[in-house]
Residue frames as qw, qx, qy, qz and C-alpha x, y, z in Angstrom:
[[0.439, -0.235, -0.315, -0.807, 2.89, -31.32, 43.84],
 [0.254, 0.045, 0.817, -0.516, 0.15, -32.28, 46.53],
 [0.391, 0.056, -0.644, -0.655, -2.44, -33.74, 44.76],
 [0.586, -0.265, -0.765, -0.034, -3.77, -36.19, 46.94],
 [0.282, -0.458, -0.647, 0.540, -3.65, -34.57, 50.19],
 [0.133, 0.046, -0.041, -0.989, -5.43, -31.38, 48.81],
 [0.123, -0.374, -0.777, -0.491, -8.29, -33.38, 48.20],
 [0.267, -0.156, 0.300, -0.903, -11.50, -31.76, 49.18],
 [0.683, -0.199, -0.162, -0.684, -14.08, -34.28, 48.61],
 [0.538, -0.271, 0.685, -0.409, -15.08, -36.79, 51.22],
 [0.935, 0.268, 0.129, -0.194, -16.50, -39.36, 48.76],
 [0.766, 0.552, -0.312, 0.106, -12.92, -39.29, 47.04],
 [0.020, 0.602, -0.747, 0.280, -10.95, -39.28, 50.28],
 [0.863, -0.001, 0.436, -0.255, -13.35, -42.70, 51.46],
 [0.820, 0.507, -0.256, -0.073, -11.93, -44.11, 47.63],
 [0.441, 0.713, -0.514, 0.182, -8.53, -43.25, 48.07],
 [0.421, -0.479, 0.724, -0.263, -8.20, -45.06, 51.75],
 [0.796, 0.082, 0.597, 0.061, -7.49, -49.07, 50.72],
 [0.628, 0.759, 0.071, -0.156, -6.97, -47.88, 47.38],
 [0.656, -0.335, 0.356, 0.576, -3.21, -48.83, 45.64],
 [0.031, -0.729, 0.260, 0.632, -1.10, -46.83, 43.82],
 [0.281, -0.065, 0.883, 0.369, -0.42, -49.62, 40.71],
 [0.153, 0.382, 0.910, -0.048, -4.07, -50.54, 40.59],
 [0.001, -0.898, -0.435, 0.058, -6.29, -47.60, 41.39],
 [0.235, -0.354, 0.034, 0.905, -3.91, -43.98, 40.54],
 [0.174, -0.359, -0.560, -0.726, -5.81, -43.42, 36.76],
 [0.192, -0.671, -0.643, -0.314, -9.11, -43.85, 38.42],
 [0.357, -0.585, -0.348, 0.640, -8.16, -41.34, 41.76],
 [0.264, -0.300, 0.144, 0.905, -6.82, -39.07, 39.54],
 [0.002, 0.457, 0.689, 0.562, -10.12, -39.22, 37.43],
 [0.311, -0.744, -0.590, -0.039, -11.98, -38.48, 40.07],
 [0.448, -0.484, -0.098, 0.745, -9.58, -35.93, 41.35],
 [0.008, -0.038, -0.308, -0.951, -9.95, -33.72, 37.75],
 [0.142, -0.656, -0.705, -0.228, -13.77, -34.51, 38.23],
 [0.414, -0.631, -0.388, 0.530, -13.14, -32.62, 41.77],
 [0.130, -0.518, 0.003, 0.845, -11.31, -29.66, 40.50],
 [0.046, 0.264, 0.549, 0.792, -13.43, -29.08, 37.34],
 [0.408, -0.713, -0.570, 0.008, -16.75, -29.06, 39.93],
 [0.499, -0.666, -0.085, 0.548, -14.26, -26.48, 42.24],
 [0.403, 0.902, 0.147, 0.046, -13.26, -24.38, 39.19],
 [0.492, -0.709, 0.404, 0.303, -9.51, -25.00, 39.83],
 [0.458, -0.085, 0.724, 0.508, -9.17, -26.74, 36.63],
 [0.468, 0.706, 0.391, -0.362, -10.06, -24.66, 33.24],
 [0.008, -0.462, 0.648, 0.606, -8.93, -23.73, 29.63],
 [0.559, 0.261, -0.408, -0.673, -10.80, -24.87, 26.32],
 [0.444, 0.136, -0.886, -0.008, -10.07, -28.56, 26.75],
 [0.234, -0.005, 0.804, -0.547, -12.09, -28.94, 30.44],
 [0.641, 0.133, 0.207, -0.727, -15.47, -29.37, 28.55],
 [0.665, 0.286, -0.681, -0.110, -14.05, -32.36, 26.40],
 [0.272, 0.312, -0.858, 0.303, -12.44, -33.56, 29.66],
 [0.481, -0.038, 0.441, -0.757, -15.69, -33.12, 32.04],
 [0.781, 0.132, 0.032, -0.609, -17.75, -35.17, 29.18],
 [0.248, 0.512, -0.818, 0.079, -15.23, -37.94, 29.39],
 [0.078, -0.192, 0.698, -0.685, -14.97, -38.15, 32.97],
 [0.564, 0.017, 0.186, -0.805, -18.98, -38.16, 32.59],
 [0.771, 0.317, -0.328, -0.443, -19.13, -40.77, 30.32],
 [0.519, 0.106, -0.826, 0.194, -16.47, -43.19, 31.84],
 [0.020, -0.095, -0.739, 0.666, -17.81, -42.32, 35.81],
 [0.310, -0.425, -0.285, -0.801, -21.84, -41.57, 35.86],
 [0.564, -0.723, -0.371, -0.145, -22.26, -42.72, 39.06],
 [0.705, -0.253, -0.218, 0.626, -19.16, -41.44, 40.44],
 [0.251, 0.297, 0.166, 0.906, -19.95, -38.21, 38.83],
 [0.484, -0.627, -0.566, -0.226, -23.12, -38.18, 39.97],
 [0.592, -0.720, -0.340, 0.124, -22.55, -38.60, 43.58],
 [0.416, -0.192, -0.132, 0.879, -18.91, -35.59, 43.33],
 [0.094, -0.443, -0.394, -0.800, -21.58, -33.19, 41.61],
 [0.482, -0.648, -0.536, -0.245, -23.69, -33.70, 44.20],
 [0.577, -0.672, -0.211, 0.413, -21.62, -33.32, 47.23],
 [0.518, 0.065, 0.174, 0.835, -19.57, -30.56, 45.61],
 [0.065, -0.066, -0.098, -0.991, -22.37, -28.37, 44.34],
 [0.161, 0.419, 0.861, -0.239, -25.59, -29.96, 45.80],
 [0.206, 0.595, 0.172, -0.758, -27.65, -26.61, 44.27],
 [0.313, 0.509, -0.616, -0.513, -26.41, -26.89, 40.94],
 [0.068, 0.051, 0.987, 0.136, -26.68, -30.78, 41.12],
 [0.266, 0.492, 0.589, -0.583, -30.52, -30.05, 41.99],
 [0.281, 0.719, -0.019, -0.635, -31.11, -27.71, 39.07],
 [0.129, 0.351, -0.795, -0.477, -29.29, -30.02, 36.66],
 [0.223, 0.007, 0.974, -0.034, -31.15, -32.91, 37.47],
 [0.343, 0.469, 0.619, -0.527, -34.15, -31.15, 37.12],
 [0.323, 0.649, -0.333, -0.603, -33.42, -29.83, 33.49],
 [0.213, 0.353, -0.783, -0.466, -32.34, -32.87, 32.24],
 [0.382, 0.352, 0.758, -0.395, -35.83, -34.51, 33.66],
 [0.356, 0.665, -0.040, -0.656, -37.40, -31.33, 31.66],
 [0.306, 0.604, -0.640, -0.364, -35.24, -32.16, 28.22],
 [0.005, 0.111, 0.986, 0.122, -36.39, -36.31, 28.45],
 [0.368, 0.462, 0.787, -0.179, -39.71, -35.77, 28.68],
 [0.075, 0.701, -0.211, -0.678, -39.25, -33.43, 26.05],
 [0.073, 0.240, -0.921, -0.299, -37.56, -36.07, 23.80],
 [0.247, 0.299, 0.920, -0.058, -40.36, -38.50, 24.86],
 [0.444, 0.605, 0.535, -0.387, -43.11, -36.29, 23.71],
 [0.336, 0.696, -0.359, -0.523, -41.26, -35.64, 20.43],
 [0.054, 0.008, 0.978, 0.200, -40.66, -39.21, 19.61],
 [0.393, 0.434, 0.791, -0.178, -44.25, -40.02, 20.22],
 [0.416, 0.748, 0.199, -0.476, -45.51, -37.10, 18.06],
 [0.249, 0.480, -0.615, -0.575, -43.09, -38.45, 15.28],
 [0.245, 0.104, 0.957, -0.110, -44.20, -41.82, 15.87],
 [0.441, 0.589, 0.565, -0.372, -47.51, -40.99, 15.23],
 [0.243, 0.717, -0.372, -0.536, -46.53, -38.69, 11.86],
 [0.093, 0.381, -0.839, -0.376, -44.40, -41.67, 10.52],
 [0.298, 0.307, 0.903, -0.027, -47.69, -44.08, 10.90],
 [0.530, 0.684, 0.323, -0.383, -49.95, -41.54, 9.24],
 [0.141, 0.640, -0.627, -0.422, -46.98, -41.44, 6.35],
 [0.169, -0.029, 0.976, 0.136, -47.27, -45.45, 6.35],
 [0.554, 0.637, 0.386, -0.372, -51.22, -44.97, 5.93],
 [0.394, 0.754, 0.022, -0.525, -50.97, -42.58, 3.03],
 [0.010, 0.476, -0.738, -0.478, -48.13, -44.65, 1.38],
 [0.288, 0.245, 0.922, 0.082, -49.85, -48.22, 1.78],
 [0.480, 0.656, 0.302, -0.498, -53.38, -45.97, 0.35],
 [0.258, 0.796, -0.272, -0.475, -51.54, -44.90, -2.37],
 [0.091, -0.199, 0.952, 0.213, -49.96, -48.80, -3.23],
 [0.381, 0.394, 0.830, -0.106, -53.34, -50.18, -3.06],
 [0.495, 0.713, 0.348, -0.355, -54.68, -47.73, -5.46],
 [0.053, -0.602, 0.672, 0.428, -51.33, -47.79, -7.64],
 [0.903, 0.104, -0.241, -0.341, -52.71, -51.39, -7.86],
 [0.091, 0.319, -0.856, 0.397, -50.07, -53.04, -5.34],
 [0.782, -0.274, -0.559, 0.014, -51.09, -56.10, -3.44],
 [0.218, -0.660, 0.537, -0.478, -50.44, -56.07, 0.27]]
């Protein structure tokens, strides 16, 4: 099997030069399934487990094969998951604000229970 000289991305052939075989194979080969899952050579039920792995152990290494790989797609992701935090952020605040009018109405409701504060 040619594994290593098939590579296609330039960021992972720059890794692999200085890189030893003992030391650094796991992480090549990480980046290598990163490669073909981006290139659609590598699929079957298990690649979305493996992708959010890969994601989770490399994010800047994923980053920068996403990018050079599918530079469109990278674009379009980035921009969604902008979209989908400030999302989050304006749902936090608008619980935020909920759970203090909840603290109001409880502490009202102690003080007229006859609770001390």
């Amino acid at each position: 099997m040619k594994r290593y000289s098939k590579i296609e991305s330039k960021f992972i052939k720059e890794k692999i030069k200085g890189a030893y075989w003992k030391r650094d194979r796991h992480y090549i080969n990480d980046l290598i399934m990163i490669e073909r899952i981006h290139m659609g050579t590598s699929f079957g039920w298990m690649v979305g487990y493996v992708n959010l792995a890969l994601k989770d152990k490399y994010p800047k290494e994923y980053d920068i094969l996403f990018k050079e790989l599918d530079p469109k797609i990278y674009e379009w992701q980035k921009k969604r998951e902008k979209r989908e935090k400030e999302k989050d952020e304006r749902q936090l605040k608008k619980l935020k604000i909920k759970v203090k009018e909840w603290e109001k109405a409880e502490k009202e409701d102690w003080i007229e229970a006859g609770g001390r504060i």
